[in-house]
Each structure stands twice: as C-alpha cells, then as structure tokens.
ChimeraX commands (.cxc) that place a marker at each C-alpha (Angstrom):
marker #1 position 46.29,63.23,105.48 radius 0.5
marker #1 position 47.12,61.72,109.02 radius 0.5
marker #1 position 46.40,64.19,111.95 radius 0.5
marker #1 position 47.83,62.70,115.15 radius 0.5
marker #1 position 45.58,63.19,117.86 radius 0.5
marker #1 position 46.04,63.98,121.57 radius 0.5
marker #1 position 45.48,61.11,124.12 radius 0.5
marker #1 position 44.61,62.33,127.80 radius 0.5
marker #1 position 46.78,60.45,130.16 radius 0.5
marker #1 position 44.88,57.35,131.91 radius 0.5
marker #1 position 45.78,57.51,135.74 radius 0.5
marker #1 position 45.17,53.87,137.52 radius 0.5
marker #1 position 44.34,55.17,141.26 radius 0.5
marker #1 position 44.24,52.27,143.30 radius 0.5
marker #1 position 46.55,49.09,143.42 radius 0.5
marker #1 position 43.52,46.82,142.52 radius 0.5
marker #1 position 43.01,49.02,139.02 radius 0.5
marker #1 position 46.81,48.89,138.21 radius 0.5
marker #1 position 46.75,44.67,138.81 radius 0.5
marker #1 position 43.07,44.39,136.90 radius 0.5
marker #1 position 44.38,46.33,133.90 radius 0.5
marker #1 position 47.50,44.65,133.49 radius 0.5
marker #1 position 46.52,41.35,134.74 radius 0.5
marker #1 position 48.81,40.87,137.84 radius 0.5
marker #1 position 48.19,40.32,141.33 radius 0.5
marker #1 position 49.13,43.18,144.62 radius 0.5
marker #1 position 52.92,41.37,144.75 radius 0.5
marker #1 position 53.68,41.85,141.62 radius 0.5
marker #1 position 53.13,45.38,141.60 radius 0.5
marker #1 position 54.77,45.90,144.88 radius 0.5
marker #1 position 57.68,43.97,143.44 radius 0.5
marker #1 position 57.37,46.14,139.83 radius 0.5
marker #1 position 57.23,49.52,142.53 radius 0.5
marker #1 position 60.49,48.17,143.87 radius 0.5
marker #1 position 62.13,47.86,140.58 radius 0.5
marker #1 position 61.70,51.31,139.87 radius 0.5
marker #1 position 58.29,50.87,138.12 radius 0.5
marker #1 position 57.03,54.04,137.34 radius 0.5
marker #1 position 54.26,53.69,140.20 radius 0.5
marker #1 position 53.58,56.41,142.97 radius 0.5
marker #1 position 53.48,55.01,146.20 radius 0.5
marker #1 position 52.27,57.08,149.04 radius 0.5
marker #1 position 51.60,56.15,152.85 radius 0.5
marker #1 position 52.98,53.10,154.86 radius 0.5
marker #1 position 51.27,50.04,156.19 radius 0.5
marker #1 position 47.83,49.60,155.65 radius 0.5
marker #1 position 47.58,52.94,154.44 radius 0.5
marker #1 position 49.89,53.07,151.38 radius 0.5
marker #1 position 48.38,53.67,147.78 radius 0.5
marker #1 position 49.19,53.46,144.59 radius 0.5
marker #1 position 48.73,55.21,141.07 radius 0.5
marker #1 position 50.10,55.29,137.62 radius 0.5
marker #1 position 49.58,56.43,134.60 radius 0.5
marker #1 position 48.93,53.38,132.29 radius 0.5
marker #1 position 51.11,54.31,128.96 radius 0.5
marker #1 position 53.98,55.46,131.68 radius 0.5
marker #1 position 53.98,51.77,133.10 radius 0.5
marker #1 position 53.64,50.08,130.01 radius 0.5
marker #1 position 56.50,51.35,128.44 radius 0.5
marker #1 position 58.39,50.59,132.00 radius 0.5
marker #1 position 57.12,47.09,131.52 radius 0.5
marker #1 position 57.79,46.66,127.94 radius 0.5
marker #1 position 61.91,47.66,128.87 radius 0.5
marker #1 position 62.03,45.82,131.56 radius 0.5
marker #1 position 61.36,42.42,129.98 radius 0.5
marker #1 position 64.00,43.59,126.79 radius 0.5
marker #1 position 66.31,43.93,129.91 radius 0.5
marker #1 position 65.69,40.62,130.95 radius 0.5
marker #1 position 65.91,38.87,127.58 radius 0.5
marker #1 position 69.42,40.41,126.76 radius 0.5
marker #1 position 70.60,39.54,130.18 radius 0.5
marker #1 position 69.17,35.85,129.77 radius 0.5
marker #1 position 66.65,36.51,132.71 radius 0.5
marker link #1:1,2 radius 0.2
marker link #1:2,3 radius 0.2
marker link #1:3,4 radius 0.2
marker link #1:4,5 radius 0.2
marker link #1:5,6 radius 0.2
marker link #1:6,7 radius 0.2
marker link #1:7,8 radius 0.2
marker link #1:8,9 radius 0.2
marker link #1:9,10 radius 0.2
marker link #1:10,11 radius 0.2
marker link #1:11,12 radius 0.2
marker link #1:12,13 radius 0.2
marker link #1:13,14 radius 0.2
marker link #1:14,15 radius 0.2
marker link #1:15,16 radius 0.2
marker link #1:16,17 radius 0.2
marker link #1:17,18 radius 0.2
marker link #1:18,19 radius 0.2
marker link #1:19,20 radius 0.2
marker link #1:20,21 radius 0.2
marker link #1:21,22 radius 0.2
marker link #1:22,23 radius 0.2
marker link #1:23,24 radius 0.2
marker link #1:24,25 radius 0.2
marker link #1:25,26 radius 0.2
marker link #1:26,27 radius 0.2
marker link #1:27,28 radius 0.2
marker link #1:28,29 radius 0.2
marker link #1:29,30 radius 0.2
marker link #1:30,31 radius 0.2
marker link #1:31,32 radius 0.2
marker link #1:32,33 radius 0.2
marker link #1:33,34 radius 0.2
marker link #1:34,35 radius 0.2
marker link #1:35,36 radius 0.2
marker link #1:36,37 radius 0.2
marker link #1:37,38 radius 0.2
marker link #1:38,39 radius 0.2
marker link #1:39,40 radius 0.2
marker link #1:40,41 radius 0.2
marker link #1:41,42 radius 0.2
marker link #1:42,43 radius 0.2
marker link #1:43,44 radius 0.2
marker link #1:44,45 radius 0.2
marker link #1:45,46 radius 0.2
marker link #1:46,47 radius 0.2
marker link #1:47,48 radius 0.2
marker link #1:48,49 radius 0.2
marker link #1:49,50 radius 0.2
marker link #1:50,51 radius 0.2
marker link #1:51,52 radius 0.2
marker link #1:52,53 radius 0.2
marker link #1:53,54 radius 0.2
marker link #1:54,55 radius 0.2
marker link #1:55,56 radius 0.2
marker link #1:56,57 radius 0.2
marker link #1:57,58 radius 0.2
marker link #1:58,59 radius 0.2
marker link #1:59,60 radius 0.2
marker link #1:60,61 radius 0.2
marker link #1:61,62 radius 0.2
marker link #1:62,63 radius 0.2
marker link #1:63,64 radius 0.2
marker link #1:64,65 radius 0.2
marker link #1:65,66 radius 0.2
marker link #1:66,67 radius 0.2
marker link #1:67,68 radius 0.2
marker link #1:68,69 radius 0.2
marker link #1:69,70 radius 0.2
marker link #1:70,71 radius 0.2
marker link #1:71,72 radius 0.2
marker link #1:72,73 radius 0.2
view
C-alpha cells in the first residue's frame, strides 16, 4: 500500500543557490522577483538577499511559462 511521505521544505538562501539550482543567471531572478516570483527579497543595494523555497518557485515557474504559451509569449 502507498504511504505518502512528508518532504521538509528546501529553502535556497542566497541568490547564487536559487540561479545554480535552477540554472539561471542573478537577472533572471531579479526579473522572476519582479514578476511576482515567489522569492523573498530583503535589503536594498548591495545589501539585498534573496530566498525561496524550491517546490514554491517551481510551481511559480512551471505557471508562468503555461501563461506564456496560451498568451503566445
């Protein structure tokens, strides 16, 4: 018998872990943050950071690029 089992959220803490996991470079992810990306961004300038939690931003991504195919984008 299947028994689903509990997955402990992955949190990416730092913009260089969120573009190394998914494969993108810093603009990207400032431009996915922008979009309403499911990214925390804290601090200004030099100083700003970013997290997210990986299945969170996935799913974002995954939408996102349905959007874009329905619209013709």
């Amino acid at each position: 018998m299947f028994q689903p089992t509990a997955c402990a959220p992955r949190i990416l803490r730092t913009l260089e872990e969120i573009c190394e996991t998914f494969g993108v470079g810093r603009k990207t992810v400032r431009a996915w943050a922008r979009r309403g990306a499911p990214i925390a961004v804290e601090g200004q300038g030099a100083r700003t950071r970013y997290s997210a939690e990986i299945n969170d931003l996935q799913r974002w991504r995954v939408h996102a690029s349905a959007r874009c195919d329905s619209h013709g984008l």
